[in-house]
Structure formats: structure tokens, C-alpha cells
PASEBA-1860 file (N, C-alpha, C; in nm, 3 decimals):
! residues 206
1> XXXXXXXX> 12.707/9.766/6.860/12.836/9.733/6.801/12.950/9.751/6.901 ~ 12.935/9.784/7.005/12.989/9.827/7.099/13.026/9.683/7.208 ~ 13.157/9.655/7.295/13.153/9.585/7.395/13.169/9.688/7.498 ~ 13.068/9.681/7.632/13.082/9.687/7.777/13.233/9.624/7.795 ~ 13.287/9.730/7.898/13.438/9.728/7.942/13.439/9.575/8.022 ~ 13.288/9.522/8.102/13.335/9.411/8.186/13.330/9.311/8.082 ~ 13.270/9.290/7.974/13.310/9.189/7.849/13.417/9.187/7.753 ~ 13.511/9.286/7.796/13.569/9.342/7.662/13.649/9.208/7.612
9> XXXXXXXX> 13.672/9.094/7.675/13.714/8.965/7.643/13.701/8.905/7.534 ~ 13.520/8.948/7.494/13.423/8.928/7.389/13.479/8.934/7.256 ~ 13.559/9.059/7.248/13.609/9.101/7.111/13.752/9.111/7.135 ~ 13.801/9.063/6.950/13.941/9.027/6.905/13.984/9.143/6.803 ~ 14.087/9.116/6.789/14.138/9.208/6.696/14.159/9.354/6.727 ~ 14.229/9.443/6.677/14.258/9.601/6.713/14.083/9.649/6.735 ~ 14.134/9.765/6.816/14.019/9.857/6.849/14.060/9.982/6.930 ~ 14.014/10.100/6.860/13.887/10.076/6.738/13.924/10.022/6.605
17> XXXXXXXX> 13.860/9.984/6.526/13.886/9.968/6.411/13.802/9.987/6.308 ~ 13.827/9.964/6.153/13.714/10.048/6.138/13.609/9.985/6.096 ~ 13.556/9.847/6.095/13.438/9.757/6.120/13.428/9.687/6.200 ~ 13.327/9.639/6.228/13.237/9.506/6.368/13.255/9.401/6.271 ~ 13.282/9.286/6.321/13.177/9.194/6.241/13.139/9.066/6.380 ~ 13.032/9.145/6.431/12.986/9.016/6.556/12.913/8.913/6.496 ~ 12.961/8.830/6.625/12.888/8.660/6.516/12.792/8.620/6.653 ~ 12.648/8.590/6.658/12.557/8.565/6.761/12.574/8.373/6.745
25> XXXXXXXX> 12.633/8.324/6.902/12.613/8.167/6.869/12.581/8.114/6.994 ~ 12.524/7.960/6.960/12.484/7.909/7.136/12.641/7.798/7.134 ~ 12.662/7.761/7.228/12.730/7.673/7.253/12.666/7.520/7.246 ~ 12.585/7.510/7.268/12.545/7.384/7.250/12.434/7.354/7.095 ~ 12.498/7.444/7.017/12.418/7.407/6.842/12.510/7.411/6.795 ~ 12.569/7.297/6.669/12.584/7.189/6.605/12.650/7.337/6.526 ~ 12.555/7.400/6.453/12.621/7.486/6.338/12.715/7.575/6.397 ~ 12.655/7.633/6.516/12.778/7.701/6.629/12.899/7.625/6.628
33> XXXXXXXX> 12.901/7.530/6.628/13.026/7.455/6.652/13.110/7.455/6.506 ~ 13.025/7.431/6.391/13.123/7.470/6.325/13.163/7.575/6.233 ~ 13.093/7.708/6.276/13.090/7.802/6.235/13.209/7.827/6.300 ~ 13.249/7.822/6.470/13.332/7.916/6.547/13.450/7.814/6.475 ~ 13.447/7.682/6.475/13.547/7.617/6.412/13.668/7.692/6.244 ~ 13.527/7.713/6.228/13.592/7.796/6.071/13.647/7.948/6.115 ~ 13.560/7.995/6.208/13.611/8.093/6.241/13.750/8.127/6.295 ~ 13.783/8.064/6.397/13.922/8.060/6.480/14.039/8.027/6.384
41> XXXXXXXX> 14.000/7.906/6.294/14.063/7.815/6.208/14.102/7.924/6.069 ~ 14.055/8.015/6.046/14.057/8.037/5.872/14.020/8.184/5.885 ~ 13.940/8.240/5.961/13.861/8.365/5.939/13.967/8.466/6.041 ~ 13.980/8.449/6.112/14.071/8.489/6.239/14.228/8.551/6.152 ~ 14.284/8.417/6.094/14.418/8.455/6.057/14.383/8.537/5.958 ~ 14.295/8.523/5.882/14.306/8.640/5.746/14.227/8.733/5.802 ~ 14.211/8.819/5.934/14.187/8.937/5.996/14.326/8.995/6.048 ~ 14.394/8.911/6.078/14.480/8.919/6.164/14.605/8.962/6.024
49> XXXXXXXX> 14.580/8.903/5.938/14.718/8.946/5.825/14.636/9.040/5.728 ~ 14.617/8.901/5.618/14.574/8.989/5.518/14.440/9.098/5.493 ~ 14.369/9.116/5.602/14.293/9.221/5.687/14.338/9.306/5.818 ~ 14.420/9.300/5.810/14.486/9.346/5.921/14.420/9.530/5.980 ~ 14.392/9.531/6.130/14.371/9.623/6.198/14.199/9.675/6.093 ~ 14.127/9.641/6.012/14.008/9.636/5.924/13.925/9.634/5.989 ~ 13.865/9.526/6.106/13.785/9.479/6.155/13.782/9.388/6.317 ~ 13.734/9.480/6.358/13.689/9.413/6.534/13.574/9.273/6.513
57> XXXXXXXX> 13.642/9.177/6.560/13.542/9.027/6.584/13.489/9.031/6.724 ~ 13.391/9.011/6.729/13.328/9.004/6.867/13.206/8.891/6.870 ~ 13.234/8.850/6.981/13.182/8.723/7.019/13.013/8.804/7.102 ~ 12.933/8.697/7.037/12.791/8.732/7.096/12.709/8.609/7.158 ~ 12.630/8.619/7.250/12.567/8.491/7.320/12.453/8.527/7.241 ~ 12.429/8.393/7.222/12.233/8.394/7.134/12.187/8.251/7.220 ~ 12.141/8.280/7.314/12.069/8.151/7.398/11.963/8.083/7.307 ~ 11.972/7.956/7.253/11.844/7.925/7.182/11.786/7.842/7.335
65> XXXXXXXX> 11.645/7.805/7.359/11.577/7.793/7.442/11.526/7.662/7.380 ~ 11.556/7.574/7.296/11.508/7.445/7.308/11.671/7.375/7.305 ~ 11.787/7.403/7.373/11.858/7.337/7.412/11.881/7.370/7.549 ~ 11.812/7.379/7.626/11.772/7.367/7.789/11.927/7.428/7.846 ~ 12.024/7.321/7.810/12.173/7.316/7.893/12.216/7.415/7.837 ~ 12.187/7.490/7.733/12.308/7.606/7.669/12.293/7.732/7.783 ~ 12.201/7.739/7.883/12.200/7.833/7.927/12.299/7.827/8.066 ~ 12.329/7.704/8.083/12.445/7.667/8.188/12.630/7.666/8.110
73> XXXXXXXX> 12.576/7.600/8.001/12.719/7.649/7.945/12.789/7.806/7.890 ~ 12.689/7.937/7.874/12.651/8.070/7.859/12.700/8.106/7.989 ~ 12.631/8.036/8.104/12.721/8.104/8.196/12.848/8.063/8.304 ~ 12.893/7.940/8.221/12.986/7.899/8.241/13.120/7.995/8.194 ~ 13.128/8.043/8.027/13.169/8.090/7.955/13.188/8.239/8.039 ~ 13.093/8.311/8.102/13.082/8.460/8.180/13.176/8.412/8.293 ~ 13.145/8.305/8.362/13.209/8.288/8.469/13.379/8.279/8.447 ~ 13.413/8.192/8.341/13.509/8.216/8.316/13.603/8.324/8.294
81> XXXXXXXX> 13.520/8.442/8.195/13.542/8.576/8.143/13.590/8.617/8.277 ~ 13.494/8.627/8.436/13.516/8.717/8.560/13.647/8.648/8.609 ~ 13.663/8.517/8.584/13.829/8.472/8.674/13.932/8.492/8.579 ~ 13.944/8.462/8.445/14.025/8.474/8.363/13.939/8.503/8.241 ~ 14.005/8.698/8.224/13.926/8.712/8.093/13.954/8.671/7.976 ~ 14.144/8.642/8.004/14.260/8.604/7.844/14.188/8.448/7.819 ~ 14.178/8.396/7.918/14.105/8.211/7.863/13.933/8.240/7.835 ~ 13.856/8.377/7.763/13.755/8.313/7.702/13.744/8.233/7.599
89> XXXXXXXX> 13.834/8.280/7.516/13.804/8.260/7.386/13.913/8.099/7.367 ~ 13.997/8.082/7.447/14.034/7.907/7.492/13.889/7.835/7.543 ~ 13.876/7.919/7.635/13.772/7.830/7.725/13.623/7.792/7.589 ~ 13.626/7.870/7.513/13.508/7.877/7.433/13.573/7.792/7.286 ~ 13.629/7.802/7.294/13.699/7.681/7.166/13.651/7.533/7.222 ~ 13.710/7.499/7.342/13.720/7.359/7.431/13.584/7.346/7.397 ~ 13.462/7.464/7.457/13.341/7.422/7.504/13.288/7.364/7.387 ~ 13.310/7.418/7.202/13.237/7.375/7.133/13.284/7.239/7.065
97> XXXXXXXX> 13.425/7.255/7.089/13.479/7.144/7.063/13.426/6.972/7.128 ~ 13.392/7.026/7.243/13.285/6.905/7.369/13.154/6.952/7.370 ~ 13.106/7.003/7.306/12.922/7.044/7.303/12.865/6.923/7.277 ~ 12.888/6.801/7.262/12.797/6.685/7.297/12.776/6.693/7.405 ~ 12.881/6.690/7.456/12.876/6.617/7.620/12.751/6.698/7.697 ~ 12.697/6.790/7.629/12.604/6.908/7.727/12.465/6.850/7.609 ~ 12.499/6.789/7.531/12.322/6.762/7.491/12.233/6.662/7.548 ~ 12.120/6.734/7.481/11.977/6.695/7.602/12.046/6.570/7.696
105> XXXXXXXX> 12.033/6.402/7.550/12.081/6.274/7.670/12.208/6.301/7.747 ~ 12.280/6.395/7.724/12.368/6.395/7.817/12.355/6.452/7.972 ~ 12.260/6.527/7.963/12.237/6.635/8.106/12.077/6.616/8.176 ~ 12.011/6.513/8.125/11.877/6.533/8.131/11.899/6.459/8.290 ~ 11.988/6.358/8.321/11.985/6.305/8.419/12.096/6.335/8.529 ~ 12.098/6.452/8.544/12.208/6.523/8.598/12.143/6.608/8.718 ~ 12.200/6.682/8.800/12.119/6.823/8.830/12.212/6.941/8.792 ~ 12.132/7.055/8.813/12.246/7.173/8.763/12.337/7.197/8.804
113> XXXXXXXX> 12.383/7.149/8.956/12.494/7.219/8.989/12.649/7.110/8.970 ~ 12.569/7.007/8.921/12.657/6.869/8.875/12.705/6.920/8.773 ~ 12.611/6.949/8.657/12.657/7.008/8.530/12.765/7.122/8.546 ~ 12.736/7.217/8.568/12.831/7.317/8.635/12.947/7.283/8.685 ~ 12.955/7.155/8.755/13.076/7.104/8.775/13.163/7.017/8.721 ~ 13.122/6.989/8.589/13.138/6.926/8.450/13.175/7.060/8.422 ~ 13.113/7.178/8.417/13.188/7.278/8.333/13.308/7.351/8.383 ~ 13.289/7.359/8.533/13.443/7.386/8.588/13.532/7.293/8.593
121> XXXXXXXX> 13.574/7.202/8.553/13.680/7.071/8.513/13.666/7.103/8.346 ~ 13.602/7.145/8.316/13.671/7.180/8.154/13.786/7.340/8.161 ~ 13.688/7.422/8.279/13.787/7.581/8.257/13.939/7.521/8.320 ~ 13.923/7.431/8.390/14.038/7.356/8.481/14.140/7.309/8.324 ~ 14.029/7.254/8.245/14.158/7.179/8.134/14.237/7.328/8.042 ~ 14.176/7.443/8.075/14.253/7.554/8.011/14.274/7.633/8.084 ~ 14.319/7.601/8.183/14.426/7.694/8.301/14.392/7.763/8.392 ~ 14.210/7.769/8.407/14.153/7.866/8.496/14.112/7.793/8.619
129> XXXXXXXX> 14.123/7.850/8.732/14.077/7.799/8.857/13.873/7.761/8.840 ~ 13.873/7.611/8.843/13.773/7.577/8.816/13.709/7.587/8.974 ~ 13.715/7.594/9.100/13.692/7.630/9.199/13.587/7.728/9.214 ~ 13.725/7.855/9.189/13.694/7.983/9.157/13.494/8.024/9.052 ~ 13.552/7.927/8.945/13.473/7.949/8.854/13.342/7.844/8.904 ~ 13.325/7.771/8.976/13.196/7.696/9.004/13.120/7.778/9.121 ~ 13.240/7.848/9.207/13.153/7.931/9.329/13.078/8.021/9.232 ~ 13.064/8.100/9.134/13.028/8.207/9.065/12.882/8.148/9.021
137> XXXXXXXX> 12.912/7.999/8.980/12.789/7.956/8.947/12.707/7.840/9.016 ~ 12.763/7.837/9.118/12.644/7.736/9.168/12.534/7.766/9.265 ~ 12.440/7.680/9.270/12.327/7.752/9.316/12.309/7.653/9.468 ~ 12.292/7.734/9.574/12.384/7.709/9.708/12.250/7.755/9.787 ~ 12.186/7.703/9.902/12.111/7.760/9.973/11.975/7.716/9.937 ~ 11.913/7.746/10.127/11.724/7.678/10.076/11.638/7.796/10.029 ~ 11.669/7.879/10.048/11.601/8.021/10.078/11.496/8.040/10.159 ~ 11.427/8.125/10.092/11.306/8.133/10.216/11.154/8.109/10.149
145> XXXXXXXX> 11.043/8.109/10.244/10.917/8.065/10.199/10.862/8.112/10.071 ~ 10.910/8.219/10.080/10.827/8.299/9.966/10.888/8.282/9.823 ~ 10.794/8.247/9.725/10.840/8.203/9.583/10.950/8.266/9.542 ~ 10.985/8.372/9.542/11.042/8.476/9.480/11.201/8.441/9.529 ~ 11.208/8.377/9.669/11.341/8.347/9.721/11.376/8.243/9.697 ~ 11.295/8.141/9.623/11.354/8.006/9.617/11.415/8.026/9.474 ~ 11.370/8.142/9.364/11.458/8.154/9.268/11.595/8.265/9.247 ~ 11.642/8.212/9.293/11.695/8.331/9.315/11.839/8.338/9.214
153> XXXXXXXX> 11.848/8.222/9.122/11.957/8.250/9.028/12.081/8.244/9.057 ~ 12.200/8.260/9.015/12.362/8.223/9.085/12.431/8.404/9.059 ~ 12.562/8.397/9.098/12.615/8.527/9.058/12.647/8.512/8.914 ~ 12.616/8.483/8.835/12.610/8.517/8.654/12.480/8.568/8.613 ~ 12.402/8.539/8.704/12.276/8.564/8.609/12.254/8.688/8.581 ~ 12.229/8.838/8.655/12.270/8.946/8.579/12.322/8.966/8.495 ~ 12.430/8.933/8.429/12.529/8.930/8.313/12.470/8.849/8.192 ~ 12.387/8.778/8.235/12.302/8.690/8.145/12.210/8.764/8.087
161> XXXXXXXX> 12.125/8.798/8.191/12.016/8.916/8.139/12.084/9.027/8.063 ~ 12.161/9.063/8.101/12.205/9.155/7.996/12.236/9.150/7.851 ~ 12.294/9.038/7.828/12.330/8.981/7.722/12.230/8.868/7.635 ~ 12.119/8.867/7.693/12.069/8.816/7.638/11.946/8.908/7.560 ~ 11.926/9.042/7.682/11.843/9.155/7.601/11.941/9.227/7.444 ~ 12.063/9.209/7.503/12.128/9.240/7.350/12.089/9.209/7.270 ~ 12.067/9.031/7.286/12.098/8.993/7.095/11.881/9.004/7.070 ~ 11.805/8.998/7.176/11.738/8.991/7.126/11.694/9.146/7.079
169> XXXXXXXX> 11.750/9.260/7.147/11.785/9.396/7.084/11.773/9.384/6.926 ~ 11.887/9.344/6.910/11.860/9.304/6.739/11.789/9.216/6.666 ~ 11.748/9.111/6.747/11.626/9.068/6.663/11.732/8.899/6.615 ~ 11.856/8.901/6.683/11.945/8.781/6.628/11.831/8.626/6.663 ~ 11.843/8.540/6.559/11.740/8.433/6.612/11.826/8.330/6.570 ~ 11.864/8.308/6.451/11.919/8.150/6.382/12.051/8.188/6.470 ~ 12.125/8.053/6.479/12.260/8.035/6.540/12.329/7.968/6.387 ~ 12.450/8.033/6.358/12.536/8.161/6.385/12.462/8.220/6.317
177> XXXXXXXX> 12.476/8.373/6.389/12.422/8.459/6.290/12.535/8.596/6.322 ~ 12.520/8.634/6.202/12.653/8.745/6.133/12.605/8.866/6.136 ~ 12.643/8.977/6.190/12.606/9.147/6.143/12.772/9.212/6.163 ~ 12.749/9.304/6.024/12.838/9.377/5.989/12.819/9.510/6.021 ~ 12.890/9.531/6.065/12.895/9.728/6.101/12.701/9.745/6.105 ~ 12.665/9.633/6.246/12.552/9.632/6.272/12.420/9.637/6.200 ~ 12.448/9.528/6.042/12.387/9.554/5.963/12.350/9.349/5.967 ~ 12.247/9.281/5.993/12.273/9.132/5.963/12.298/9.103/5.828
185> XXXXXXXX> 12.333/8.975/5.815/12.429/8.937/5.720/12.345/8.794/5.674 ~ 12.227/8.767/5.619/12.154/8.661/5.577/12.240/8.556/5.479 ~ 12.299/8.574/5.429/12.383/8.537/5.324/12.471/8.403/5.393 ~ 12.528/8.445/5.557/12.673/8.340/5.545/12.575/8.280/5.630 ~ 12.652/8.146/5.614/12.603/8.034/5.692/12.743/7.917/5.730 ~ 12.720/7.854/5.819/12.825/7.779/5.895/12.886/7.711/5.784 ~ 12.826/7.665/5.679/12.938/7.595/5.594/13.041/7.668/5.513 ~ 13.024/7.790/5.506/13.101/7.878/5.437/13.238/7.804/5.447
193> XXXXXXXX> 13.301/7.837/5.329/13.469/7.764/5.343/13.619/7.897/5.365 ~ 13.655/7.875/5.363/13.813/7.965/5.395/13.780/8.111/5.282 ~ 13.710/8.027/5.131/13.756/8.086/5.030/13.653/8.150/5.025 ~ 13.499/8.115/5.046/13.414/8.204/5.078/13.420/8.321/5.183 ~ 13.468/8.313/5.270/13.469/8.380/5.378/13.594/8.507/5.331 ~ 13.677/8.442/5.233/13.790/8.536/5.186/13.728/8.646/5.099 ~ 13.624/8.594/5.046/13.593/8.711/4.916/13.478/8.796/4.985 ~ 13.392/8.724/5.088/13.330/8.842/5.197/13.442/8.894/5.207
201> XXXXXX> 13.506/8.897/5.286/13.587/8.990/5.376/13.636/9.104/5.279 ~ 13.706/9.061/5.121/13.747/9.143/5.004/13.672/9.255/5.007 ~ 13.543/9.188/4.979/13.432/9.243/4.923/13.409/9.396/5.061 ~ 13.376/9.335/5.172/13.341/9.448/5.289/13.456/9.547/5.313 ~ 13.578/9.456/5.351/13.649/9.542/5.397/13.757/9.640/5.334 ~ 13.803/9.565/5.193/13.915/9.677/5.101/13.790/9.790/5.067
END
């Protein structure tokens, strides 16, 4: 329930406070997109007022592994966090807002570090040095003979591993998925509306 000080980007709202409510999502799934949509849109302001100082929101990576590209846009999103931590949660609006553009037919005929550079011209459209943010992730160099050096990953990938032993820590699998004061939350699902999401919140947090 906790954010690491180098993520603290991750999470909104006062802190401490006196509930979590982290939401696990990929960037490139459909319900992600409009879960965070409802979220930013409807769930956000009634934390922010009529919940006010109640509850810490925190943003969680859940890599699903049959959308290949989400794991380039995951660390697009980190990369961003290390140049500008105030534009994650911009930079992560844009991304789901354009999450076509990263599915399968879109990237299958690409290479990675092309893609990557599709994703630094998006941190570029919300104010962050997209430069900055493509050196972090691109993958640069022949290495050497031995297997072990030809993989050798970009500077995000640590941060990846980490975050990705999190959510599977808890066992998070469907995208979005909800836990409350580190408890999952089977119940909400991306279509939830303003008014649903109002009488959760009633319900948990008064």
C-alpha cells in the first residue's frame, strides 16, 4: 500500500491519508482506457471535494503479456516519471487516450526503438523533453558474444522488474483491477458510472 519515494509520482491526493485505493492497469487494454478515463474524469474530483484528504489514489502497472507493446509503453510512462515526475499522470492520460496507436497492427511492423520514439514525441506533446526521455529507453549497442550481453535491456528495466514483482505480489491479474486499504475489490469494473463509483466511495470511506 505503500509508494517507493522514486515513484512517489504514482500516487494522488493527501498523504498520509487514511485509505489506499490503488487501481492495477496496462496501457494498452481497452478497459484500462476507460476505467482511467472515468477515473481522472469523475472519481478524482469527488476525492478531491466531496472525499476530501479520505483517500490516497495510486497508480499501479499490471503488464498483461499478450499485448507485446504494453511493455514499451510501461516504460515509457517510468521514463517519463525520471525526467518529469509532475507530467506522469498528463503523460498517462495522453497515453490511454492514443492506446491504439500501440496495438498489435500498429507496432508489429516497427522495431523497438522506433516505437520508443513514437513514445517520446507523445512525452514531447506534454511538455517533457522527449530526447531526454528516449536516451533512458533506447536500446543502443552490439554487445558482446556471450548471450547474456546481447540482452541486456535499457535504463528502465530495473524499475520494471520491480514493479512488476509488485502487482504480481498481490496476485493483480484482470486489467483494471481495484484494492482498497490492500484488500481487492472484485466488484468494480471499468463501466462503473460517476454514480456508482459515488456510493463505493460513501460506502468505504464516511
Amino acid at each position: 500500500m505503500s509508494v517507493a519515494p522514486k515513484y512517489a509520482a504514482h500516487a494522488l491526493s493527501p498523504h498520509p491519508a487514511i485509505h489506499t485505493i490503488e487501481f492495477y492497469v496496462d496501457y494498452t487494454c481497452p478497459f484500462s482506457g476507460i476505467f482511467f478515463n472515468r477515473l481522472t474524469t469523475s472519481v478524482l474530483p469527488l476525492l478531491q471535494t466531496k472525499y476530501a484528504n479520505k483517500a490516497q489514489l495510486i497508480f499501479r502497472h499490471n503488464i498483461q503479456p499478450w499485448h507485446p507493446s504494453s511493455v514499451l509503453t510501461h516504460e515509457a510512462a517510468l521514463a517519463v516519471e525520471r525526467v518529469s515526475p509532475d507530467k506522469f499522470w498528463e503523460f498517462s492520460k495522453v497515453l490511454f487516450e492514443r492506446q491504439d496507436e500501440f496495438y498489435d497492427l500498429k507496432v508489429v511492423d516497427e522495431t523497438r526503438n522506433q516505437t520508443y520514439a513514437r513514445l517520446a514525441k507523445i512525452a514531447e506533446s506534454v511538455g517533457v523533453d522527449g530526447e531526454k526521455v528516449l536516451a533512458l529507453l533506447k536500446i543502443e549497442g552490439k554487445g558482446g558474444e556471450k548471450g547474456k550481453e546481447l540482452n541486456i535491456g535499457n535504463q528502465i528495466t530495473t524499475d520494471l522488474k520491480l514493479l512488476v514483482r509488485a502487482a504480481r505480489t498481490v496476485g493483480a491479474h484482470v486489467t483494471p483491477s481495484v484494492f482498497f486499504n490492500g484488500v481487492y475489490q472484485p466488484n468494480i469494473e471499468s463501466s462503473w458510472s460517476e454514480e456508482q463509483w459515488d456510493e463505493w466511495l460513501a460506502e468505504k470511506l464516511v
